[in-house]
Structure formats: C-alpha cells, structure tokens
C-alpha positions in Angstrom: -1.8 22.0 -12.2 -2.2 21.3 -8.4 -0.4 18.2 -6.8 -2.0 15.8 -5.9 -3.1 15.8 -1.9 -4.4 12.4 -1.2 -2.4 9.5 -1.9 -4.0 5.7 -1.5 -0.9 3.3 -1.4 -2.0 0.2 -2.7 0.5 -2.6 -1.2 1.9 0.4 1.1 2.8 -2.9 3.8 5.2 -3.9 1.7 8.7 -2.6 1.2 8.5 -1.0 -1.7 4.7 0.6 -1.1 6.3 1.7 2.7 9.0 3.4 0.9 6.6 5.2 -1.3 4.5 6.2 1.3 6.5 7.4 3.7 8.3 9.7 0.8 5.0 10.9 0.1 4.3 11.7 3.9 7.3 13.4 4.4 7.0 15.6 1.4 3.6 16.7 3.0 0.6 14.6 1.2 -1.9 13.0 3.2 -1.3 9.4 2.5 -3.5 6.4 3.4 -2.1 3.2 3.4 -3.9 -0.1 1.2 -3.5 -3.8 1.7 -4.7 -7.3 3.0 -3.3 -7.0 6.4 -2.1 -4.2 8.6 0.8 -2.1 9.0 3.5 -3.5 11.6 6.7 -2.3 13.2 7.1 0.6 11.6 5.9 3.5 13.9 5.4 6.3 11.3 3.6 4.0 8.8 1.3 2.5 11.8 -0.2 6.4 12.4 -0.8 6.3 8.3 -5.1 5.2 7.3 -5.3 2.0 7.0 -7.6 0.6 4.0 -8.2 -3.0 4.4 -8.9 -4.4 1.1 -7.4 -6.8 -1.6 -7.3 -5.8 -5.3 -7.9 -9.3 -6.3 -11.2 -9.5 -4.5 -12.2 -6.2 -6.2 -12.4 -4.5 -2.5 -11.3 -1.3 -4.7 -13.8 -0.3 -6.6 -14.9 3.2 -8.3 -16.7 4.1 -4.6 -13.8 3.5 -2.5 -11.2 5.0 -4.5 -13.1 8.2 -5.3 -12.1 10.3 -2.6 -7.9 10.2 -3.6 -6.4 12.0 -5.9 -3.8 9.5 -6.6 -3.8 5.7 -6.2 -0.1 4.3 -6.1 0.1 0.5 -6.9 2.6 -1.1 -5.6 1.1 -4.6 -4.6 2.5 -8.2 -5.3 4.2 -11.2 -3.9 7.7 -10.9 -2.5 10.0 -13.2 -0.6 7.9 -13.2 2.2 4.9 -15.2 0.6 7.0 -18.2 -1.0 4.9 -20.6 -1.0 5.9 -23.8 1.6 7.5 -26.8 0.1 8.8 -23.9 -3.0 12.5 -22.9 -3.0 13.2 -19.4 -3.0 14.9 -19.8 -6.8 11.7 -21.2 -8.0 9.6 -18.9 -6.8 
C-alpha cells in the first residue's frame, strides 16, 4: 500500500496541527494547511497551502476534500480562544 502524498491539516494554525504538519513536510508529503484564519510567524508553515475554511460552517465538503489523500483533524479551542470575562480554569 502507497503512503499517502497529500495531506490537508485541518486546524494546522494551531500548535498541535503545526506540529503535525510540519512532521509531515519534513518527512516529504505535500501538506496543505486548513483553518479559519492564516498561518503566522512561523516561516516554514507560512510557505505551506493555505485552505481557508471552518468545519463548523461545512466549508469542507466532499468537493473540497477530494483531491487529498489524507485529512488530519486537529481543530478545536485552546488557551488562546477563552472566552473574555472566563477564567482560564473554567474554561
């Protein structure tokens, strides 16, 4: 069976999804990057595809995703979207 050659991280902006993605660069797949907003400050993940889409809205649909091998999802809600007026432990 032949590895997988494109990759479609979903949530590749985030920490976990960047790590993911630039694994899966370095290890020689051609990796395209998913998510809301753009990749920033980090070089190698900037030079990455860039989907703009959010799974919630359904931007990911059978079309879209057809021309990856692999779809990686590693979207979700970190420390960086707590809600204002929501402590950190509550969230």
């Amino acid at each position: 069976m032949a590895q997988p050659k494109n990759i479609l991280v979903v949530g590749g902006t985030g920490t976990i999804g960047g790590y993911i993605a630039l694994e899966a660069h370095s290890r020689g797949y051609a990796v395209t990057i998913g998510g809301r907003k753009s990749v920033k400050g980090v070089p190698v993940l900037e030079d990455l595809p860039f989907l703009k889409g959010d799974y919630t809205a359904g931007d990911y649909n059978a079309e879209t995703l057809s021309t990856f091998d692999t779809v990686v999802f590693s979207a979700g809600a970190d420390m960086r979207h707590v809600p204002e007026n929501t402590s950190a432990d509550e969230y």
